[in-house]
C-alpha positions in Angstrom: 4.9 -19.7 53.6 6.4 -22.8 54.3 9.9 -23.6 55.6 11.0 -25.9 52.2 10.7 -25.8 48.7 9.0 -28.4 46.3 10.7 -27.4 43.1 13.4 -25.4 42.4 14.4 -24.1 38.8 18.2 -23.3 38.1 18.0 -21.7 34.9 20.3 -19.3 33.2 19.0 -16.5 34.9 16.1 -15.1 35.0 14.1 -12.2 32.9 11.2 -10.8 34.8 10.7 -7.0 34.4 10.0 -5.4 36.7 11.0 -8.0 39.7 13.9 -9.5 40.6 16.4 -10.7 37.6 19.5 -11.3 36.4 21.9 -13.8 34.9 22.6 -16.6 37.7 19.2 -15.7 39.6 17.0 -19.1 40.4 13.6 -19.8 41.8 12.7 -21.7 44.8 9.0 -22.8 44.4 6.6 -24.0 47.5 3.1 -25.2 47.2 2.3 -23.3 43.7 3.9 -20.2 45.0 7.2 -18.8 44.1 8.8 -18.7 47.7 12.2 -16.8 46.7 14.6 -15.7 44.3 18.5 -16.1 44.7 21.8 -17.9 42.9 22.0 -21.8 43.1 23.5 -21.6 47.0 21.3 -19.3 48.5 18.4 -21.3 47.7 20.2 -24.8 48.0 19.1 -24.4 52.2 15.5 -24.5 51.0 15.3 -27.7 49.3 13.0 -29.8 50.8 12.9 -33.7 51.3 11.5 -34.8 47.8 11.8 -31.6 46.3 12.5 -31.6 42.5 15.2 -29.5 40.9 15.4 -28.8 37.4 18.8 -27.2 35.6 18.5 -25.3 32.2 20.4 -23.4 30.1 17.1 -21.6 29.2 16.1 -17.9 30.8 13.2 -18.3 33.1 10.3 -15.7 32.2 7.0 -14.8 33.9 4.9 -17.3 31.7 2.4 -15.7 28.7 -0.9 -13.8 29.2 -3.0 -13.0 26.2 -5.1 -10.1 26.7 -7.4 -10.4 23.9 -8.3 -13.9 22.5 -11.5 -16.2 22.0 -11.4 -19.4 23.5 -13.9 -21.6 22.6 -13.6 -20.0 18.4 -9.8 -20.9 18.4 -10.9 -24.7 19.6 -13.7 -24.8 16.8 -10.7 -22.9 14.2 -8.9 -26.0 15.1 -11.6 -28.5 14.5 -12.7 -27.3 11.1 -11.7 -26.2 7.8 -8.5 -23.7 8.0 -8.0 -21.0 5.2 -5.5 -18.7 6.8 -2.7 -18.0 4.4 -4.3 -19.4 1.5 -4.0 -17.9 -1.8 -7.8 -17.8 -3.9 -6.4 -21.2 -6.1 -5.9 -23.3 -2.7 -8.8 -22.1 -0.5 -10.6 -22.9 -3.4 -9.4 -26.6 -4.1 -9.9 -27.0 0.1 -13.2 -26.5 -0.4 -13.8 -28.4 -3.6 -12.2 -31.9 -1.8 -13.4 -31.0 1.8 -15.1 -34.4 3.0 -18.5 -34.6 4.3 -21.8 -33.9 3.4 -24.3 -30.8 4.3 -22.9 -27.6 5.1 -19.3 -26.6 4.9 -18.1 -24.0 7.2 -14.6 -22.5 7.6 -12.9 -19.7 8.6 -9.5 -17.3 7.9 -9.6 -15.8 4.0 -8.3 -12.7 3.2 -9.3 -11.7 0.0 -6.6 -8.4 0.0 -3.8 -10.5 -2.0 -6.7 -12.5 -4.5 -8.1 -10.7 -7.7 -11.1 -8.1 -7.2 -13.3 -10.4 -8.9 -12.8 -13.6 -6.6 -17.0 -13.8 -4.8 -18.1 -16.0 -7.5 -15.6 -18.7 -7.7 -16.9 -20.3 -4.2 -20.0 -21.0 -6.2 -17.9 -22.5 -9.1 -16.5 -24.2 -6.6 -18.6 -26.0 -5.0 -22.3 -25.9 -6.9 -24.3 -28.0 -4.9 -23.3 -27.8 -1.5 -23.9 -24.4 0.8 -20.7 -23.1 1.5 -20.1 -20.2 4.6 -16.9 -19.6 5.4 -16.0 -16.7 7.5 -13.4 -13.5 6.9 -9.6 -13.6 9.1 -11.2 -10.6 11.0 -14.8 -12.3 11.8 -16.6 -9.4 10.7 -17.6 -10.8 6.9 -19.2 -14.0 5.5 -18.4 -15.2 2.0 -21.1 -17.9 0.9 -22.0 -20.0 -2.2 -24.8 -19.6 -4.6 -26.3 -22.7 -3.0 -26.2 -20.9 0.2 -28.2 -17.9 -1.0 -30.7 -19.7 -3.2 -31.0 -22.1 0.2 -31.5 -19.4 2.3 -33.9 -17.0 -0.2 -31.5 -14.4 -0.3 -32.2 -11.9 -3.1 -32.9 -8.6 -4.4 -35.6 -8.1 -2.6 -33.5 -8.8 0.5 -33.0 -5.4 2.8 -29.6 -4.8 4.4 -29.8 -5.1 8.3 -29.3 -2.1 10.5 -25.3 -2.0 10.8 -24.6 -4.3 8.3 -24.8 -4.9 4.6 -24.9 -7.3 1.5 -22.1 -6.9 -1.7 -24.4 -6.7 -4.8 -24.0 -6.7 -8.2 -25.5 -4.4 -10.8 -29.0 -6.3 -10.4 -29.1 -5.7 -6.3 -28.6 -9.2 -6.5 -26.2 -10.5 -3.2 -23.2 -11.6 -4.8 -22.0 -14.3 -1.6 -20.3 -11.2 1.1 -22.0 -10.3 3.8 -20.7 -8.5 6.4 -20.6 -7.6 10.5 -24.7 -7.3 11.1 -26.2 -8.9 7.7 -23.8 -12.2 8.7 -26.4 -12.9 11.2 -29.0 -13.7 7.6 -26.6 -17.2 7.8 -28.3 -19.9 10.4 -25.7 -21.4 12.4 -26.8 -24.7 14.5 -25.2 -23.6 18.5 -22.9 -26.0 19.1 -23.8 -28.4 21.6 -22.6 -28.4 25.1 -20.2 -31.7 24.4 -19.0 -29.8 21.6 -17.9 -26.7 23.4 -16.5 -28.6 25.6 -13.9 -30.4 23.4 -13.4 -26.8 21.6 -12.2 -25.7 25.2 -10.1 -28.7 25.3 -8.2 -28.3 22.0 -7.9 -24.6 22.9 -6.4 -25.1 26.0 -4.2 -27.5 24.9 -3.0 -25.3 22.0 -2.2 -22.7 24.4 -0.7 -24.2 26.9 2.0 -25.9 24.2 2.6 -22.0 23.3 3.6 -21.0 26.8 0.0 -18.8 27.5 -1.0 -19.7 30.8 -3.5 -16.7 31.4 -5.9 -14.9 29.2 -8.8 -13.0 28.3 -11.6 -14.3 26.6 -12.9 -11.5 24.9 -17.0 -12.2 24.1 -18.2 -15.1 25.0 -21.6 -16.0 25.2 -24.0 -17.6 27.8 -23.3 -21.2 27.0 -19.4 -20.6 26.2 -19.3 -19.3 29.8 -21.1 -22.1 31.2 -19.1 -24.9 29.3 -16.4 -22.6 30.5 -17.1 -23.4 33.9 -18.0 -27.0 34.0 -15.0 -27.6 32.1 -12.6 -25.2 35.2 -9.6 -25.8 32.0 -6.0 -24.9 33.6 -6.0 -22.2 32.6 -6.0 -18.5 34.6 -9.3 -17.1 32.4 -10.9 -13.6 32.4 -14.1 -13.5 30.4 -16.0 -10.5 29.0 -19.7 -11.7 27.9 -20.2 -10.3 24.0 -23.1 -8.3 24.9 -24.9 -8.7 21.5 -24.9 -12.7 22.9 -26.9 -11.9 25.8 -26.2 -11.6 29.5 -27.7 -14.3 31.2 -25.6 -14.2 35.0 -26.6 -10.7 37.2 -23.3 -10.1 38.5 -19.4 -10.8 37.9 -18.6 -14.2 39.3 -15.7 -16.0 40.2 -15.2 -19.8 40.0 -12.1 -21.3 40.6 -9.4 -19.4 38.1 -12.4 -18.1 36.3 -13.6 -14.9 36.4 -16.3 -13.8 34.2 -16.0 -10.1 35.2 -17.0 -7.9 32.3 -18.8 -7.0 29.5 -18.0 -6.2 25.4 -19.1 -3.7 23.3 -18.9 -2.9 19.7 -18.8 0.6 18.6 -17.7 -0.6 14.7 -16.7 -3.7 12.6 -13.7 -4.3 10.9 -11.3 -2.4 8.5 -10.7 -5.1 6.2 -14.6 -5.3 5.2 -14.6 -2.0 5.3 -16.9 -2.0 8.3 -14.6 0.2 10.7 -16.2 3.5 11.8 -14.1 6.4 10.4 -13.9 9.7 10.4 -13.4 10.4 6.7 -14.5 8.0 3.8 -12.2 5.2 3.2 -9.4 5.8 0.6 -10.3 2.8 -1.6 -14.1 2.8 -1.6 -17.5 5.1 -0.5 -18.5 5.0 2.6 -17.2 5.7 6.3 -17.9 2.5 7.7 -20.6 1.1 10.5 -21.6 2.3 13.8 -22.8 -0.8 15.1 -24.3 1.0 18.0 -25.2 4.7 18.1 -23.6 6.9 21.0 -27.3 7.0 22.7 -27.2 3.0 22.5 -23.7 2.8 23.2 -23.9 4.6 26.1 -27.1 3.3 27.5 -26.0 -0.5 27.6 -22.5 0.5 29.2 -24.6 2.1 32.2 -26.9 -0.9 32.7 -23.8 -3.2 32.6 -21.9 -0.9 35.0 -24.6 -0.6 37.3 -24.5 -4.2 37.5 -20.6 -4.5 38.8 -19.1 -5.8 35.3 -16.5 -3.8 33.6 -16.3 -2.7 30.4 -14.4 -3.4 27.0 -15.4 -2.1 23.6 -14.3 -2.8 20.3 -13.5 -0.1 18.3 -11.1 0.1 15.2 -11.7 3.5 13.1 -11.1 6.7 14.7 -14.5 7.8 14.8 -15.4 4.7 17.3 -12.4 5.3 19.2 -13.6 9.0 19.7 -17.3 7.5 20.6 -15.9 5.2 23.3 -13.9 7.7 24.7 -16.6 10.4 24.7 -18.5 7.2 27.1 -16.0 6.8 28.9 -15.2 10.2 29.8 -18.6 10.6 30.2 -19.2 8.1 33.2 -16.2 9.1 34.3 -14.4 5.6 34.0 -11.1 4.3 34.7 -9.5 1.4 33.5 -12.1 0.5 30.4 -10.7 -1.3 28.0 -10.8 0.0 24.3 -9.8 -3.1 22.4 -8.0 -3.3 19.1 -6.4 1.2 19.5 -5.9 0.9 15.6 -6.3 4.6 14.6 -6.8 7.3 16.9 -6.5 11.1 16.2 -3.4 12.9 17.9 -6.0 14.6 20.7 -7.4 11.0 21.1 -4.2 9.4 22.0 -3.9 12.7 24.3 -7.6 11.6 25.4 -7.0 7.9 26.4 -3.8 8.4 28.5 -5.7 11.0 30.9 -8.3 9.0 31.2 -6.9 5.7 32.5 -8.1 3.8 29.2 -6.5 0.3 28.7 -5.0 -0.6 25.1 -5.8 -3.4 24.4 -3.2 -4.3 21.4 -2.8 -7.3 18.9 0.5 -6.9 17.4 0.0 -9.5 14.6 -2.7 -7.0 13.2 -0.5 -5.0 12.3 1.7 -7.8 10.2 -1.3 -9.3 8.5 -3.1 -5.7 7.8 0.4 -4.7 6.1 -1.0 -4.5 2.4 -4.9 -4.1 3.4 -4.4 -1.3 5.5 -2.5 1.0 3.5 -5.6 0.7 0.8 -8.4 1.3 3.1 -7.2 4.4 5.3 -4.9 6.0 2.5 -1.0 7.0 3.3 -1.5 9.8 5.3 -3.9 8.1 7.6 -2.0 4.7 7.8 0.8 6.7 8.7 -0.9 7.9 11.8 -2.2 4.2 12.4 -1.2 1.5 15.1 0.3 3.9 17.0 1.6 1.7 19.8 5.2 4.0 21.0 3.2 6.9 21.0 0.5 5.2 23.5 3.2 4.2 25.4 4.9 7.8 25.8 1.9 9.5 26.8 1.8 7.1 29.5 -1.3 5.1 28.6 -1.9 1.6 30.1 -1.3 -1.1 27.4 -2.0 -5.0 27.2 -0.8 -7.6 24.2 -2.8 -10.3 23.0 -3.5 -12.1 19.8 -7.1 -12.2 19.1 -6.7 -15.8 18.3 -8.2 -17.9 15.8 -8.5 -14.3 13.5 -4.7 -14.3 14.1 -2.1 -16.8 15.3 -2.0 -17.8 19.4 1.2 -18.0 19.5 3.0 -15.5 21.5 6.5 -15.5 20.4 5.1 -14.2 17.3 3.6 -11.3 19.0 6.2 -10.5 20.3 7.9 -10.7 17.5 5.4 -8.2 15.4 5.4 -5.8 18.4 9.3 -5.5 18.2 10.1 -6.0 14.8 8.3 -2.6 13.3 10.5 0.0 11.4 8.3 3.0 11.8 9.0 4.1 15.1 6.3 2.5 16.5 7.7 -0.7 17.7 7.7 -1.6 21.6 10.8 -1.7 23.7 11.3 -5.7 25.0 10.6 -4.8 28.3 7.5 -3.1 27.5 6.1 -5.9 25.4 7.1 -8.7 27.8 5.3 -6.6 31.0 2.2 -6.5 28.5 2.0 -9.7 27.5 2.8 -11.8 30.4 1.8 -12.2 33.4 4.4 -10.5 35.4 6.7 -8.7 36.8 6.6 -12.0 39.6 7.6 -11.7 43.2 7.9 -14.2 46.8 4.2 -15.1 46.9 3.1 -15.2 43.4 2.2 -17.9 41.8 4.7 -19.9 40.1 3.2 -19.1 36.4 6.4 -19.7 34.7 8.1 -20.7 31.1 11.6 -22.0 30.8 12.4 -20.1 27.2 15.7 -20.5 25.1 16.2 -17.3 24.5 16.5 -14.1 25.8 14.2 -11.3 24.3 15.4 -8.4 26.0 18.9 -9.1 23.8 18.2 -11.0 21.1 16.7 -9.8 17.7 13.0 -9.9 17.2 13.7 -12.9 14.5 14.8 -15.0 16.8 11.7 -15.2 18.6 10.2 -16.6 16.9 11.3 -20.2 16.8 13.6 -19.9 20.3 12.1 -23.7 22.0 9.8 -23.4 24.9 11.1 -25.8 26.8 8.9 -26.0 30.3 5.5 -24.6 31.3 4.7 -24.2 34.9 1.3 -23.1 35.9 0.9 -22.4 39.9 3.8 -24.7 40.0 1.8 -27.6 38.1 4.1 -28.3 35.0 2.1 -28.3 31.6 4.5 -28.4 29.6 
């Protein structure tokens, strides 16, 4: 370590759970490393020639990490048409007036809060142009007439192995299609200069919000590479979507990226209905899709494992959680990730905790599922649902993240939804923070830091969620 610091920060104090903190505490910083923690005079001696010093009234925090997130989808979210939030009346005049020619894509409705009877007013809409614009939860496709009549989608056409059309009393499709039959919809890859401005505009967005680490949960062969050639500064785990194909033999690491694992997906989504559940869904037939069967499901996890990557598999209804922890159990492994932990059954919750499963959590599902879920899983069921305190009190592993674009990047609301809940269920401030950053920070970390204007272990949840970021450090590099 060397003798002098390049930058020390003098904030209000410091919030870093589980390492040193405290009203009054600084940071002495030295080539990208945090060199030592102490008041204003015990580090004043290790201010070096040149070094810069930097005085707030903000609390210095172990900068963001978002455990769950897709990088290059939130750059293309943020380079096309944007329907989060929308009622049915505005989505609809976006894509009536959306410039352009050929085909319009776009991404983020949620048809929960729009009449029942809403899949033919895209064609109304827009009756000459193909339309595909894709569900908040990416598991569902809603498309124009001119879509279906483009692509000869009929009757006639069968529903794909996990994975179905909406039809009307004719068997005709009536414009939703969702997790498997979405693939019926051509999409153009986007072009290598493409992906890389997507991992631009993502980075950027990120960085703004503080997240200096994350994990990019499925990407595909060409994400990876642009990935790569692009070496963003960022701190980037990435798990290859399996269903994309594989195409490196081995975890690799290249710089502060490590492509180290491998996704899964035992179900699709609750919203379109596509979550794997134990008993039929409250609102509708049906118990949802197993998008792989425990044979399959079990037989890629081995050939992945026996290549070195680790595992993560998505699984939202409680029948998929049970699937993935029968595998996991099964191969007797430690520290796979079961991403998204919506519903689990009491001996389940009991299940993951013994064996070392990671929760990987998205708080803001919760929020944005607050009228949907009730509908799909029934009372008794939702009650039992998101059950993040009672992961926590079993001792399970945990990790927060925002599976950005299906829900917003931005940390502080996370935080924010994993604090606010009045169930029970909500996370103490120290246990959100430790899961959703990248601490607790000690001498010889890296200085991944954010200067923040408030302090969440004290203040309430609401104030969150506009308290000013006001620095970004990232191996002492400031970005922001």
């Amino acid at each position: 370590m060397p003798r002098y610091a390049d930058l020390i920060l003098l904030p209000r104090g410091v919030i870093n759970p589980g390492g040193p903190s405290g009203e009054g505490l600084a940071v002495a910083v030295a080539e990208g490393r945090i060199m030592a923690f102490g008041d204003a005079a015990a580090l004043a001696p290790l201010r070096g020639p040149g070094a810069e010093v930097i005085r707030s009234a903000a609390w210095l925090l172990p900068a963001f990490r978002d455990a769950h997130l897709h990088l290059c989808g939130l750059g293309e979210a943020l380079s096309t048409l944007q329907l989060q939030g929308l009622n049915l009346d505005a989505l609809l005049h976006a894509v009536a007036t959306a410039p352009g020619e050929g085909w319009l894509w776009g991404r983020g409705w949620d048809e929960t809060r729009w009449p029942t009877r809403f899949l033919p007013a895209l064609s109304a809409a827009a009756p000459k142009r193909p339309v595909a614009l894709t569900r908040i939860d990416g598991h569902a496709l809603w498309i124009n007439r001119a879509l279906l009549d483009l692509l000869g989608l009929n009757a006639a056409t069968p529903d794909p192995p996990g994975g179905w059309l909406s039809r009307d009393a004719l068997g005709q499709p009536t414009g939703l299609l969702v997790d498997n039959a979405m693939a019926l919809v051509p999409r153009p890859a986007p072009s290598a200069e493409a992906l890389g401005g997507f991992i631009q505009r993502a980075t950027d967005h990120l960085l703004s919000l503080g997240v200096v680490a994350a994990c990019d949960m499925g990407a595909s062969p060409p994400e990876l590479e642009a990935i790569l050639r692009a070496a963003p500064p960022l701190r980037l785990e990435v798990y290859l979507d399996a269903a994309r194909g594989i195409e490196i033999r081995a975890p690799l690491r290249q710089g502060d990226v490590w492509a180290r694992g491998v996704k899964l997906f035992a179900d699709g989504a609750l919203g379109s209905r596509g979550a794997w559940l134990r008993a039929p869904y409250a609102d509708a037939p049906g118990r949802g899709l197993a998008l792989l069967s425990p044979s399959a499901l079990r037989d890629a996890a081995q050939a992945h494992r026996a290549r070195g990557f680790d595992l993560a598999i998505h699984a939202i209804g409680d029948a998929a959680a049970s699937a993935v922890l029968d595998l996991y159990e099964a191969l007797d492994l430690r520290g796979g990730r079961l991403e998204h932990a919506q519903l689990l059954s009491e001996p389940d919750l009991d299940r993951l905790a013994r064996s070392g499963t990671v929760a990987s959590i998205q708080p803001l599902h919760y929020v944005d599922d607050a009228e949907m879920a009730p509908r799909r899983l029934g009372p008794e069921r939702f009650a039992q649902a998101y059950p993040w305190r009672r992961l926590v009190a079993r001792g399970a592993p945990i990790l927060l993240g925002s599976d950005a674009p299906i829900a917003s990047a931005d940390p502080r609301r996370g935080l924010w939804a994993a604090l606010s809940r009045s169930d029970g269920e909500a996370l103490s401030p120290t246990t959100a923070l430790r899961a959703y950053t990248v601490g607790p920070l000690r001498p010889g970390d890296p200085a991944d830091l954010i200067l923040w204007g408030v302090n969440p272990l004290t203040a309430p949840p609401s104030a969150l969620l506009d308290a000013p970021l006001e620095g970004v450090w990232v191996g002492g590099a400031r970005r922001g």
